[in-house]
C-alpha positions in Angstrom: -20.4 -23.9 18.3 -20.0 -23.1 14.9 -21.6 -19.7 14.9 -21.0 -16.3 13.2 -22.5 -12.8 12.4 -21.7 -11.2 9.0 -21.8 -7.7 8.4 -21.7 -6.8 5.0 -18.8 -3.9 3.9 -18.6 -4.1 0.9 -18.5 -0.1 -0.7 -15.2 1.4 -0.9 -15.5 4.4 2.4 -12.8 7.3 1.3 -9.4 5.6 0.7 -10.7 1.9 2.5 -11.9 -0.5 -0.4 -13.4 -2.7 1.4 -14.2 -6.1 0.3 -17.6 -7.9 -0.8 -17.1 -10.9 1.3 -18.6 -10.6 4.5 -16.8 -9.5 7.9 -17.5 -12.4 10.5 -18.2 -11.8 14.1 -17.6 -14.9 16.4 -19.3 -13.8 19.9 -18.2 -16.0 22.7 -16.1 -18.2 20.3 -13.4 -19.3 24.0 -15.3 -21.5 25.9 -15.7 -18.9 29.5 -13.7 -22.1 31.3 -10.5 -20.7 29.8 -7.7 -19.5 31.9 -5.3 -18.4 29.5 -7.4 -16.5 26.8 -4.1 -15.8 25.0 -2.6 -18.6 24.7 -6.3 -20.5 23.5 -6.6 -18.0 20.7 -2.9 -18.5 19.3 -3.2 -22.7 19.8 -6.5 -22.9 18.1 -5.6 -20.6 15.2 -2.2 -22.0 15.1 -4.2 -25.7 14.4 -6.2 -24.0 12.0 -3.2 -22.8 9.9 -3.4 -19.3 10.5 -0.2 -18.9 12.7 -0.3 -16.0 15.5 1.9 -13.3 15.1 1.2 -10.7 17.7 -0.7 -9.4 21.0 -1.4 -6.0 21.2 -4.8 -3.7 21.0 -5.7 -2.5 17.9 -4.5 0.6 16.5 -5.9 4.1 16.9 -6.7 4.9 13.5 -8.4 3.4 10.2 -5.7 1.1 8.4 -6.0 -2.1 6.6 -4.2 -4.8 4.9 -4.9 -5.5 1.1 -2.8 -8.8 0.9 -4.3 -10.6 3.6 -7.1 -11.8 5.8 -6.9 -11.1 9.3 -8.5 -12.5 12.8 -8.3 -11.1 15.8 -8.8 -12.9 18.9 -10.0 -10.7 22.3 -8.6 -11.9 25.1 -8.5 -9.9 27.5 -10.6 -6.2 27.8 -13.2 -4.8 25.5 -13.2 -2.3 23.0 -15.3 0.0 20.6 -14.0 -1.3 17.2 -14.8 0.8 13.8 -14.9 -1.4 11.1 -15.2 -0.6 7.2 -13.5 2.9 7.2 -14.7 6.4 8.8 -18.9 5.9 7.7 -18.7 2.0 8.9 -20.3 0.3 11.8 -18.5 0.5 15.5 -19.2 -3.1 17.0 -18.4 -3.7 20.5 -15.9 -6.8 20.7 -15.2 -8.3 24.7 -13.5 -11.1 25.9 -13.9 -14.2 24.5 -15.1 -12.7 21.0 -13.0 -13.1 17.7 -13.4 -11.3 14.6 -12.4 -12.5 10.9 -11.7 -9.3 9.0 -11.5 -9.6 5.5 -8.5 -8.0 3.3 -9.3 -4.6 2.7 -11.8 -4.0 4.9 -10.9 -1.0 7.2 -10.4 -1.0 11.2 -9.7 1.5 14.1 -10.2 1.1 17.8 -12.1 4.0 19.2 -12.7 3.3 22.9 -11.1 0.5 24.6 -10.9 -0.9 28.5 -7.4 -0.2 29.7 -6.8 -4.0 29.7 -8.0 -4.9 26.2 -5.9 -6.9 24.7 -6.0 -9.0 21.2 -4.2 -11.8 19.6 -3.1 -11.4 16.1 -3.2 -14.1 13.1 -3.1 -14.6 9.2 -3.0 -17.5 6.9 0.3 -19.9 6.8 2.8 -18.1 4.9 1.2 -14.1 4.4 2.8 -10.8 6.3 0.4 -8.2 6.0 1.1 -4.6 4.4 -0.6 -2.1 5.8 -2.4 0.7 3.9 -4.2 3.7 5.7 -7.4 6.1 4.3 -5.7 7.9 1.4 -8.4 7.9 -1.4 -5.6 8.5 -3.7 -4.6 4.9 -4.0 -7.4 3.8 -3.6 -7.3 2.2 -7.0 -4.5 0.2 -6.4 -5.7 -1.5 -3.2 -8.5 -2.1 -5.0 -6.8 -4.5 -7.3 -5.0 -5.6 -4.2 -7.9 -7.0 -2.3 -9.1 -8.8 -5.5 -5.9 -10.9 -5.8 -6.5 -12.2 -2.4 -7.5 -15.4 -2.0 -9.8 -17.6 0.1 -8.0 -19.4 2.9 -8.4 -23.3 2.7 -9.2 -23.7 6.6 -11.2 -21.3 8.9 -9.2 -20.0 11.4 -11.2 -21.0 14.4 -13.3 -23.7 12.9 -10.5 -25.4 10.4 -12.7 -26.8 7.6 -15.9 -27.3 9.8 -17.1 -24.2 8.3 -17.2 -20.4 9.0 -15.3 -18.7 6.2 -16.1 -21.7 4.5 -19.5 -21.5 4.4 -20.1 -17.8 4.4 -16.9 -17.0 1.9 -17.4 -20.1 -0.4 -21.4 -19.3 -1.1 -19.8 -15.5 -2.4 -17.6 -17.3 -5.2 
C-alpha cells in the first residue's frame, strides 16, 4: 500500500517559491470499502500525528503556506487541482486520493464536481499562514520554507515510509 507519485516543483513560479522536496500524490490511498471517507482521512492522519483541522474544497486561487506542510485528504468529489503556482501542473485528484503538499509549494482548485470535498491536516503543533502570488515577498517566503522542517511520521503511512523515504533521500 505504501505507494506515491512525486512531482518535482521546485523553481520559484511568480510570487510561489516552491520547495525542492517533492509533492507526493497518493492515488487510491482509502481502501474503496470505506463508508465514511471523512472520517477515515482525519483518524488515520490523526494516528500519524498530523491532526485534522478542516473539511472544505480547496480555495479558488493560488495560495500557500510557508510554515507548514500540508495533506489533503479527497473524500468526497473530484477536482482539477493547480499545483506549483500559475505555470505548474493541474493534476486531477478524486475520491479516495490524498495529496502531501510541501510548504511553499503553491495550490488553486480550478474545476471541481459540486460535491468535492477534502479533509484538511498538518503536523502536531503547526497553524498554517497563508501567503498568496505576490512576487514582492517572494524573498521572505523563501527563507520561510527553508526553516521548515521534516515531519518525524508520514501522515498516512506514520514511519512506514512516504515522506520518509522520498523527503529523507533530499537531505
Amino acid at each position: 500500500m505504501n505507494h506515491y507519485e512525486t512531482h518535482f516543483l521546485s523553481e520559484p513560479s511568480g510570487g510561489v517559491p516552491n520547495n525542492p522536496l517533492p509533492l507526493l500524490l497518493y492515488r487510491q490511498a482509502m481502501p474503496a470499502e470505506v463508508e465514511d471517507g471523512a472520517a477515515w482521512f482525519e483518524s488515520t492522519f490523526d494516528k500519524h500525528a498530523w491532526p485534522p483541522r478542516w473539511r472544505y474544497p480547496v480555495f479558488t486561487y493560488t495560495h500557500f503556506h510557508t510554515n507548514t506542510h500540508e495533506v489533503l485528504g479527497i473524500y468526497a468529489g473530484e477536482a482539477d487541482i493547480q499545483l506549483g503556482g500559475e505555470t505548474g501542473p493541474v493534476i486531477r485528484l478524486i475520491k479516495g486520493d490524498a495529496v502531501l503538499i510541501p510548504a511553499g509549494v503553491g495550490h488553486k482548485q480550478i474545476h471541481a464536481s459540486d460535491d468535492f470535498m477534502a479533509v484538511g491536516a498538518y503536523p502536531a503543533g503547526l497553524s498554517p499562514d497563508k501567503y498568496l502570488d505576490q512576487p514582492e515577498q517572494l524573498p521572505e517566503t523563501l527563507k520561510n520554507v527553508a526553516r521548515v522542517s521534516i515531519p518525524d511520521r508520514d501522515p498516512l503511512y506514520g514511519d512506514a515510509g512516504g515522506l520518509l523515504q522520498a523527503w529523507q533521500a533530499q537531505h
